[in-house]
C-alpha positions in Angstrom: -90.4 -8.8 77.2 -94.1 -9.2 76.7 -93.2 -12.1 74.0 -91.6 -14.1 76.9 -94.0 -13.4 79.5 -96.6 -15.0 77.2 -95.1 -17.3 76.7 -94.8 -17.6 72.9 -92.1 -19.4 71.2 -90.9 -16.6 68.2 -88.3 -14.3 68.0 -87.8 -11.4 66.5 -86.0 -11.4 63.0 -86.5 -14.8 62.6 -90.7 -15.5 62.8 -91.3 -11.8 62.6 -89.6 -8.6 61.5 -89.6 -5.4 63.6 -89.8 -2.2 61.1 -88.6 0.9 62.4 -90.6 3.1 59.5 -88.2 6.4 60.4 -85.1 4.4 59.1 -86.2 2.0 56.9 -84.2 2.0 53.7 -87.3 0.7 52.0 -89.3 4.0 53.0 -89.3 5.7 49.5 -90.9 2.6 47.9 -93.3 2.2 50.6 -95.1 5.8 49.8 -94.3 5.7 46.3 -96.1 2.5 45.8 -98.7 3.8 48.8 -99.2 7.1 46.8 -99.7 5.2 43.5 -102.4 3.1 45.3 -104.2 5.9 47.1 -103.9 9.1 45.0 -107.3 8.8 42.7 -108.5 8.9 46.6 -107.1 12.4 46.9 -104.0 11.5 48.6 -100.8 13.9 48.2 -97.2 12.7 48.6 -97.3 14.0 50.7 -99.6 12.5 52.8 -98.8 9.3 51.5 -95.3 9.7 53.1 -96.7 11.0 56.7 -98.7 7.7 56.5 -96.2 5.5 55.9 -94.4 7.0 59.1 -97.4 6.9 61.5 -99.8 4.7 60.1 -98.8 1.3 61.0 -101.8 -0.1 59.5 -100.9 1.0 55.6 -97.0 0.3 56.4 -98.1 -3.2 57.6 -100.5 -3.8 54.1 -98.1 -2.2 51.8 -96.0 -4.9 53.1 -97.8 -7.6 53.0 -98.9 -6.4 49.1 -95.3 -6.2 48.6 -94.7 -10.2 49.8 -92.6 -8.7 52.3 -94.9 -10.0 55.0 -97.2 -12.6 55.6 -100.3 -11.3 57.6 -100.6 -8.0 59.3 -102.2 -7.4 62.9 -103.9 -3.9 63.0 -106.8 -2.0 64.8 -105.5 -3.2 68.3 -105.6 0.8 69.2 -108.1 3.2 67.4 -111.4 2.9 65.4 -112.3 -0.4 63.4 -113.7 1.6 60.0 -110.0 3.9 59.8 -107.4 0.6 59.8 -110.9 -1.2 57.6 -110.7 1.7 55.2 -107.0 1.3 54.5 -106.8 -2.5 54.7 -109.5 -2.4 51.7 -108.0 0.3 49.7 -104.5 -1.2 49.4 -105.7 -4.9 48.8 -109.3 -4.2 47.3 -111.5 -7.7 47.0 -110.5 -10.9 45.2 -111.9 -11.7 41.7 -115.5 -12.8 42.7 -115.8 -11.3 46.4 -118.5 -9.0 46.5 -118.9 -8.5 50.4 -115.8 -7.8 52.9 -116.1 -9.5 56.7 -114.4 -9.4 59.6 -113.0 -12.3 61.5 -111.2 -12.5 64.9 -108.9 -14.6 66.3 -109.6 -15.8 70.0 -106.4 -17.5 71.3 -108.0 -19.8 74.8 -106.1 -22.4 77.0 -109.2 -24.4 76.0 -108.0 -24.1 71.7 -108.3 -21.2 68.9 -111.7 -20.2 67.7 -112.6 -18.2 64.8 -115.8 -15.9 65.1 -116.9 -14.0 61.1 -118.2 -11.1 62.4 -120.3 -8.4 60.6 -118.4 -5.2 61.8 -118.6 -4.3 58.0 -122.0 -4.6 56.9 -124.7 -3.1 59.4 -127.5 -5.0 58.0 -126.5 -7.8 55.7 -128.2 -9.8 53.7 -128.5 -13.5 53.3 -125.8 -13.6 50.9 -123.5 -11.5 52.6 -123.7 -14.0 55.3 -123.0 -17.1 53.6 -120.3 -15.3 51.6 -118.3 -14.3 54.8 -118.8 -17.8 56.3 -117.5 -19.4 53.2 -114.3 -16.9 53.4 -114.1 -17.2 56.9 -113.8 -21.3 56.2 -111.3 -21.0 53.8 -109.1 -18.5 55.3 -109.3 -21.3 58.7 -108.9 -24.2 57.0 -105.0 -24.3 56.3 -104.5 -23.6 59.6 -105.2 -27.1 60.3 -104.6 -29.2 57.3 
């Protein structure tokens, strides 16, 4: 198992939880509550319940606005801006935010570092910058403290 030959110390349905989206007795809710998010965006209910079967990124952010997870990992496999667009439609900004960034998460035998990226914002400005930097910061911070 890949978790093993990392080397990592979590198991499945104790640190995470694996969702099989084809059985999940939570399924209906998921697209319901999907649908209600995304149909002003043209999305059918159809759609929205195709999504919630292949689209790991909206089952994984549905869940997460749910409180059913934590965090989410996505865009591992396919294009940044699809798993972005979804990721920002579900959980919008905070009261305040005016600019979304990116962050990634390099895991080295020499310690964790955090790069804030700009794979959002081709050109940003000034402001952008700072503001992503600050967010960065505070979404880092209570990783250590």
């Amino acid at each position: 198992m890949r978790i093993q030959k990392l080397g990592l110390q979590i198991k499945a349905g104790v640190d995470f939880e694996i969702v099989n989206n084809e059985s999940d007795p939570r399924f209906k809710e998921y697209w319901s509550e999907y649908y209600q998010i995304m149909k002003r965006r043209g999305v059918t209910q159809e759609q929205a319940q195709r999504a919630m079967i292949g689209n790991h990124t909206a089952i994984g952010a549905i869940m997460v606005q749910r409180g059913e997870a934590d965090a989410m990992i996505c865009g591992t496999i396919g294009d940044y801006h699809e798993h972005f667009s979804v990721v920002k439609a579900v959980f919008g900004y905070r009261d305040g935010v005016h600019t979304a960034g990116a962050m990634n998460a390099l895991l080295l035998p020499s310690g964790n570092t955090f790069i804030a990226d700009t794979y959002v914002n081709e050109d940003p400005t000034p402001e952008q910058l700072a503001e992503i930097a600050v967010m960065a910061a505070e979404t880092v911070r209570p990783l250590w403290y």
